[in-house]
N, C-alpha and C positions, 0 to 999 in steps of 0.2 A: 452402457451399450453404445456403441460406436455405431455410426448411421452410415452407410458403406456412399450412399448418392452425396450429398450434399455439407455431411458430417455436422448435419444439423436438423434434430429431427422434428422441427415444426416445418421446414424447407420441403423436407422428403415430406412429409405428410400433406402440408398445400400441394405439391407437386402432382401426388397420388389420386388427390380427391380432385382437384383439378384437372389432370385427365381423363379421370372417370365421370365427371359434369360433362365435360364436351363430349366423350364419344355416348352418352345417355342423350342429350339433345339431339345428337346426330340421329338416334336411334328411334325418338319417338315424337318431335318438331319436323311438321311438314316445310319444308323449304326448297330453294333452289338448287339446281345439284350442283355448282360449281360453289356456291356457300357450304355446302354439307361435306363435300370434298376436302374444304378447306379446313373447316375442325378438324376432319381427322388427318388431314399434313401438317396441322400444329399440336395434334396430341403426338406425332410422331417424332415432330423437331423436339419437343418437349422431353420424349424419351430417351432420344437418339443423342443427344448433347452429352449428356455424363459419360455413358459407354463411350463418345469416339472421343472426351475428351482425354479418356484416363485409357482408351484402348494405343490411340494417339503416341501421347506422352510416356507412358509407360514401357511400348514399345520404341519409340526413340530411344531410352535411355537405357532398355538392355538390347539392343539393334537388332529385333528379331519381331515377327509377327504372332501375335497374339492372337486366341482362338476369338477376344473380344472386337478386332476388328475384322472380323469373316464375320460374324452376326452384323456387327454394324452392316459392314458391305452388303449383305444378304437382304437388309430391311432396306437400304436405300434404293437395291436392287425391287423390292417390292412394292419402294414407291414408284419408280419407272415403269413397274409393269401395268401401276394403274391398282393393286391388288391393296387400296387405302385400308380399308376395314382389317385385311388378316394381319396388315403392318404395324398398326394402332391397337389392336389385341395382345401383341404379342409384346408390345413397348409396355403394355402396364403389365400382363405378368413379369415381366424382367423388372419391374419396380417395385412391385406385389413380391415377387423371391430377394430382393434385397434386404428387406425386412422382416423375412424367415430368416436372414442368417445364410442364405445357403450359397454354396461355393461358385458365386460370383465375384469378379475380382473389379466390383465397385469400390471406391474407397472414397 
């Protein structure tokens, strides 16, 4: 099985569960709000790395824009907005569908 994030799949799996540890503290550890802010802008850098590094690269070298970097742009635009939590949910379903297989163009 070819592991589409990291092509390695202990990689993708600490990745996964490690996203999923931070935005679960975020969730149920009383803390600061600029700390609890911060977990979920590292579970989102966390997510957002593979997608803009293969949305990126991939689109350089066929010179055209990929549907993967309008998601990316979409999430960072989500971090601007301030909208941490829906950014951070939606970074680990795109990690959580890498691992169904499905027609994402992780590699």
């Amino acid at each position: 099985m070819i592991h589409r994030i990291f092509n390695n799949p202990l990689r993708d799996w600490f990745t996964l569960i490690f996203m999923s540890i931070l935005l679960v503290v975020h969730q149920t550890v009383s803390m600061k709000t600029e700390l609890a802010d911060g977990l979920l802008v590292v579970v989102v850098v966390i997510g957002l790395f593979p997608l803009l590094k293969n949305a990126i690269f991939d689109g350089l070298l066929r010179k055209r824009i990929l549907p993967e970097l309008v998601v990316a742009i979409f999430l960072i635009g989500l971090l601007f907005y301030g909208e941490l939590l829906t950014a951070s949910i939606i970074t680990i379903f795109i990690c959580l569908g890498s691992f169904l297989n499905l027609n994402f163009s992780w590699k």
